[in-house]
N, C-alpha and C positions, 0 to 999 in steps of 0.2 A: 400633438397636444401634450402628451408625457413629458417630449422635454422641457418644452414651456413652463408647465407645472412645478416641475422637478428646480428649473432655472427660478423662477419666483420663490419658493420656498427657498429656497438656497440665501435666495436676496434679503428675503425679511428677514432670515435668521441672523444679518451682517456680513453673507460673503459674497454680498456683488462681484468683487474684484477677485473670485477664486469659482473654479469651474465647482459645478453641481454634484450634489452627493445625488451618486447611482446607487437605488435600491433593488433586490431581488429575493423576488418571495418563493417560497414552497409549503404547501399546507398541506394537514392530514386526508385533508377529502381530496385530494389532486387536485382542485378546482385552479392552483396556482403550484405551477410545477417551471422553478427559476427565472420566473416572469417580471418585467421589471415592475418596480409597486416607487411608491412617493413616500418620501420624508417631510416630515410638518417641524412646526415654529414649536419648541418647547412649552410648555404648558405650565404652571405655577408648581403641579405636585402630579408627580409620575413615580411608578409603583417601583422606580430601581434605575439607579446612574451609573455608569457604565463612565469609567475614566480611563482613558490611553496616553501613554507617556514612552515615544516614539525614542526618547533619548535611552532608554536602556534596552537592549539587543540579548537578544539569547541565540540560539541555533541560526543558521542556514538551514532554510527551506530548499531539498531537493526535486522533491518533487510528490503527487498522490496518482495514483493507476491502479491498475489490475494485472493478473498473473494471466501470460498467454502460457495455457498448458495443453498437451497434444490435443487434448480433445474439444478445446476453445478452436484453435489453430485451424484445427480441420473443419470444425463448423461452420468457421466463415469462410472458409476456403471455396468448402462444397456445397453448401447451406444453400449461399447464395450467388446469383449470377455476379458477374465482373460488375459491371456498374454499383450494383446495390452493396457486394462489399467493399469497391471503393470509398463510397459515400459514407460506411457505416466508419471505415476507418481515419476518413477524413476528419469527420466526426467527433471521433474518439480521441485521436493523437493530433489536432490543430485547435486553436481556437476559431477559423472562419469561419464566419456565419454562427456564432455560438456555439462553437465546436469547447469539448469540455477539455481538451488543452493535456492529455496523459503525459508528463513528463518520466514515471520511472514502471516498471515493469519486471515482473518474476520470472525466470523457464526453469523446468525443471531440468533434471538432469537423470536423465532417461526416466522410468516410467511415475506417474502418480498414480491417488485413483481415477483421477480422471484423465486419463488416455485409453486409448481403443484396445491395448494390450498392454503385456506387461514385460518389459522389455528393459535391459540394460544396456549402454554401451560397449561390454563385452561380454557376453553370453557364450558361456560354454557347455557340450554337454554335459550333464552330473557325474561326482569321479575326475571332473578334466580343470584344470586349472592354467593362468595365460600370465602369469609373474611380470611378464616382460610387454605386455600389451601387445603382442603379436595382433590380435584380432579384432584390436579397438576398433570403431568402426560410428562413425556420426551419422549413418545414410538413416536411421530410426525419423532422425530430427530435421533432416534435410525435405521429407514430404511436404509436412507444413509448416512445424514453429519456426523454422530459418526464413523461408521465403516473406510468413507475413511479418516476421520480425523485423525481416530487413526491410518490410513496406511500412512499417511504423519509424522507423529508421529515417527513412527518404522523405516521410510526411513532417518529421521532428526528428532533427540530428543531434537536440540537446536532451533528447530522450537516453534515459541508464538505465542499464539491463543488468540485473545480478537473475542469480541461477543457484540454485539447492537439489542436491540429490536427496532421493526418497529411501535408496538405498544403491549399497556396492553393490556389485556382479557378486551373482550367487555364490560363485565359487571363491570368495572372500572370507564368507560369513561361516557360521559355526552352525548351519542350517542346509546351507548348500543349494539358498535358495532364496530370492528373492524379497520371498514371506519369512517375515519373525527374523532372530537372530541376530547375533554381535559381532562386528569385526575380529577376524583373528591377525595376534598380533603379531602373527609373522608377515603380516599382508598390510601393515602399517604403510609403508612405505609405497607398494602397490597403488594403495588407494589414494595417497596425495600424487601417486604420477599419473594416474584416474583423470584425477580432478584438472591436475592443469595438462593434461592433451585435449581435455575441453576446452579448455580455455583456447589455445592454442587453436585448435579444430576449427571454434566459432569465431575467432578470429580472423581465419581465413577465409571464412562467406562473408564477413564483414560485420558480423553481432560484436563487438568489443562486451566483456564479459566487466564492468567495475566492480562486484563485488561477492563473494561465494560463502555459503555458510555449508558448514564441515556435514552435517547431517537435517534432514525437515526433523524436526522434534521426537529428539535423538531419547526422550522419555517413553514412548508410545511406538508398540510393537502392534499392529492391527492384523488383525487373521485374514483378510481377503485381500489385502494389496500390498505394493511393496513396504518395506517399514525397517528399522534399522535400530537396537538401545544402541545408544553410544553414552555411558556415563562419562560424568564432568574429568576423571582420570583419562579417560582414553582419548578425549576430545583433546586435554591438553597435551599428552603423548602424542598425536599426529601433525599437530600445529605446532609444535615446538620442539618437533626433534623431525617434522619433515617435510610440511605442506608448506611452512612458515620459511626456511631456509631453503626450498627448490623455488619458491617464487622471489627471494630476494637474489638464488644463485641465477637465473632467468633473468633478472631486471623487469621483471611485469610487475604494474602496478595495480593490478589485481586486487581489492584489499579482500581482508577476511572476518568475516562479523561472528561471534559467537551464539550458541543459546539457538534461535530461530524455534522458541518454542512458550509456551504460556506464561503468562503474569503469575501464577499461583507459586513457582517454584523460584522464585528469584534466587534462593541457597546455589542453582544448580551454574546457573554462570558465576556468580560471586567464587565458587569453588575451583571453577576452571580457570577462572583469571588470578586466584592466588597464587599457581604457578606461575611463577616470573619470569623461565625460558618461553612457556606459549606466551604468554601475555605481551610480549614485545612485539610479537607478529597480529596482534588482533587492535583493528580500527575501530571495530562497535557491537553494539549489541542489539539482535534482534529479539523482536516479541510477534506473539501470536494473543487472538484475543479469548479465545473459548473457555479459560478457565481464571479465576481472580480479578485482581481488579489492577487498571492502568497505571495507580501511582508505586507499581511494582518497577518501571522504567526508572522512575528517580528515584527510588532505592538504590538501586545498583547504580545509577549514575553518581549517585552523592559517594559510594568509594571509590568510583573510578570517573570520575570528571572528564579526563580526556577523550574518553571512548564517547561516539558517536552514538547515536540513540537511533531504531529502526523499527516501525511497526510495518512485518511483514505478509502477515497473512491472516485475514478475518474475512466469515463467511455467511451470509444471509441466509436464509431459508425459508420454508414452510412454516417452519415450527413457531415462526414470528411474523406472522404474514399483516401485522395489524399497523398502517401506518403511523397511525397513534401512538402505539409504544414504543415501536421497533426503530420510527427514524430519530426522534431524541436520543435513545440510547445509541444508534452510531452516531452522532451529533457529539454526544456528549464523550462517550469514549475511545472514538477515533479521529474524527475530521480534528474536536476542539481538543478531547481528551489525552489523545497520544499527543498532539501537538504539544500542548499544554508541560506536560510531560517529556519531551526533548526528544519528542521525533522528527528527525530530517524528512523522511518521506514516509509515507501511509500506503499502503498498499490491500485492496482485497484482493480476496480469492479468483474465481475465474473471471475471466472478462468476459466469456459470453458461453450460456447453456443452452438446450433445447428445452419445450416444453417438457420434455420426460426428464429433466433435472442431469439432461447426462450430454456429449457422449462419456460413461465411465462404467470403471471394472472394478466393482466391491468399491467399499466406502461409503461415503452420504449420499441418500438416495432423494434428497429432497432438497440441496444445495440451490441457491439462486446463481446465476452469473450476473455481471453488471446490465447487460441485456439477454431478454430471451429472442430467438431465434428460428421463426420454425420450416424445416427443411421441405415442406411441403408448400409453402403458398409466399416465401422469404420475407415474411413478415418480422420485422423487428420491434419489441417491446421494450421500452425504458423502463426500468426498473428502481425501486426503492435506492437500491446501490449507488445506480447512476444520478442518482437528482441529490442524494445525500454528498457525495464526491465531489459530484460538478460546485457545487454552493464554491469547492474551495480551487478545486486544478481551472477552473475558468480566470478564475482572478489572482491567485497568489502564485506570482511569476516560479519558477528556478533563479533563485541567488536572493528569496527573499530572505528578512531576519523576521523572528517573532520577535514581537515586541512588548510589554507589559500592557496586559487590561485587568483591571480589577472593579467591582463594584463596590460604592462606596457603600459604608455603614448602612443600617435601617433600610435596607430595600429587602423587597421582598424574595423571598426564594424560589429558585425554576428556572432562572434565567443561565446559562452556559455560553463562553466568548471566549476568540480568541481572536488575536490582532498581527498582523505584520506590514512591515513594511516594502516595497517593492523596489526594484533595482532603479525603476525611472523614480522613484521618489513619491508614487499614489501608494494609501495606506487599504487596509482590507480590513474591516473585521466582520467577525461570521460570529451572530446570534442565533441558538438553538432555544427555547421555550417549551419545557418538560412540566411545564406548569398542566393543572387540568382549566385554568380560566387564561385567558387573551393576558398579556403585560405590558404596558405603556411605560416604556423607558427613555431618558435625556442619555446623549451621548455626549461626553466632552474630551476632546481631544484638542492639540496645539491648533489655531485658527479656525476650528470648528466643535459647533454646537446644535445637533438636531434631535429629531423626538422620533419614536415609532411605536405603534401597538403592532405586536406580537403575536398572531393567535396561537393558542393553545395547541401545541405541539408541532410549532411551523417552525421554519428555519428561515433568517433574510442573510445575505451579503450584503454590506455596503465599500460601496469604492468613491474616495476623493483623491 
């Protein structure tokens, strides 16, 4: 009966000869969570038009996901029985069956907060230092982020894995220890041959590594878990006198993103990329969302146009547990916001927590994961994350372009979109409604013209 409906509205509106616009709803009371909803015949006067104009392209769409981190890794490892973490992963990283389609994904590189310990890929006693990597060692990552990675891998080959350390082996740092602390710079070099033996490492279980950022948010020293300063000078000293030149003396195509830290300090990559020896080795730049605001991305993009844009790591929680405000604001600041803004791929934080927000060691203690999971009865919950996400990793393929949408003059305010177009040629745009009243808006786009009411803090995809 949906399609029928769907297919008649299509007709009145003049596109008999062109298949049906698919709509899909999400509302604040969950009562509609990615559910397909109908498109109607334009109305005389609607609150806000919505114009798409397919012929100007901006980015390649890579991909939207979540970060498998040790302690996601092991939860669905052990969480749950074989079956039900197949299903979940199938799920996750396919579209069948309304599978939400995960194209790109974070690991870290050895410990975050959220893993079971706190662990480096080369750990030495205190006093003892390993210059030469005698004692590198991957078996930390080989329990579970290798195994389910490479299951996310086999489910989606067009799946890309980049990877951030949280910090160097203690015996690097000017701490001597995991926690707090600066690279020292006789160990420069150390650490970019750190970096690509992992590569390397994961390479050979068969994670291919696309893309690595030099430090996780190289601003932010945290007392209870690993953490690392690396100012915008040191970053470009290792990138450019030796991360940058061991992966081109290598031939890995590796690339290397900078920054991988908040909107609020855009100064701090603009400074590392003035350097012009690093800058020759760095493909983009990454952001996090916890402090500032998104059009922080095209700031730094407008001096450096070439460089690729990346939203790597943003995290739900407790603290915003109110569907009403919380899914417009990642609506508006990540799925459409970062897009908006020139990001190839989106990324949140963990892909899946327990009900006690963990498994983790210090850090956020009220974290969501994209689902919860509980190791007791293998119950899985879909989360605010994943129905905000899915709106867009279900429909906007890998190799999409964004596209221009704008809303024309005199509509009202509340409404947030973003558009692309897809490799087979169907278009997507995603409406966010931050409004506190419902908004009936006209879409016009090349051979199509439809209508929709909006409620009040909902989200629709539509796909023609």
């Amino acid at each position: 009966m949906k399609t029928i409906l769907l297919t008649l509205t299509a007709a009145l509106a003049g596109l008999a000869n062109a298949a049906p616009v698919r709509a899909f709803l999400t509302t604040a009371d969950q009562q509609h969570l990615l559910a397909a909803s109908a498109v109607t015949v334009p109305a005389a006067k609607a609150d806000a038009v919505i114009r798409i104009d397919t012929r100007h392209r901006h980015q390649r769409i890579a991909g939207f996901g979540a970060s498998i981190t040790e302690g996601s890794a092991w939860l669905i490892r052990h969480g749950l029985k074989d079956a039900q973490r197949d299903a979940l992963m199938r799920e996750l990283f396919t579209r069948e069956d309304g599978g939400l389609g995960f194209e790109l994904t974070r690991l870290t590189i050895g410990a975050s907060d959220f893993s079971r310990s706190h662990y480096s890929l080369d750990d030495m006693p205190p006093g003892q230092a390993d210059p030469e990597l005698k004692h590198f060692s991957l078996d930390p990552e080989r329990a579970d982020v290798v195994p389910l990675t490479r299951q996310a891998l086999a489910l989606n080959p067009a799946l890309q894995v980049m990877a951030s350390p949280w910090s160097a082996p203690g015996w690097m740092k000017t701490t001597d220890s995991l926690v707090k602390g600066q690279l020292k710079p006789e160990f420069h070099g150390a650490f970019a041959r750190y970096l690509v033996r992992y590569v390397d490492a994961m390479q050979a279980e068969g994670v291919p590594i696309f893309a690595l950022t030099l430090q996780n948010e190289p601003h932010f020293e945290p007392n209870d878990y690993p953490g690392m300063r690396m100012p915008p000078a040191t970053r470009a000293a290792v990138v450019g006198e030796h991360l940058g030149p061991l992966l081109k003396a290598r031939g890995l195509k590796t690339q290397i993103l900078e920054w991988d830290h908040n909107w609020d300090q855009a100064w701090s990559p603009l400074s590392m990329l003035a350097d012009a020896k690093a800058r020759q080795y760095v493909s983009g730049v990454a952001w996090h969302c916890y402090e500032g605001d998104v059009s922080a991305q095209s700031e730094v993009a407008r001096h450096f146009p070439k460089l690729d844009v990346w939203l790597t790591e943003c995290s739900g929680g407790e603290w915003k547990p109110h569907w009403a405000e919380t899914l417009p604001w990642m609506m508006r600041n990540l799925v459409i916001g970062g897009t908006r803004n020139g990001a190839r791929g989106v990324l949140m934080w963990n892909l899946a927590l327990d009900p006690a927000y963990g498994p983790h060691l210090g850090g956020c203690t009220d974290c969501r994961g994209m689902v919860t999971i509980d190791p007791a009865t293998g119950q899985v919950t879909r989360n605010m994350e994943y129905y905000a996400f899915g709106h867009a990793s279900r429909f906007v393929r890998q190799g999409a372009w964004r596209v221009d949408s704008e809303t024309a003059a005199g509509g009202k305010p509340g409404l947030d979109h973003v558009a692309f177009t897809n490799p087979d040629g169907s278009t997507v745009l995603i409406v966010a409604n931050s409004a506190a009243a419902p908004r009936r808006f006209t879409v016009q786009a090349p051979g199509r013209r439809f209508a929709y009411e909006l409620p009040a803090s909902g989200v629709a995809t539509f796909v023609w």
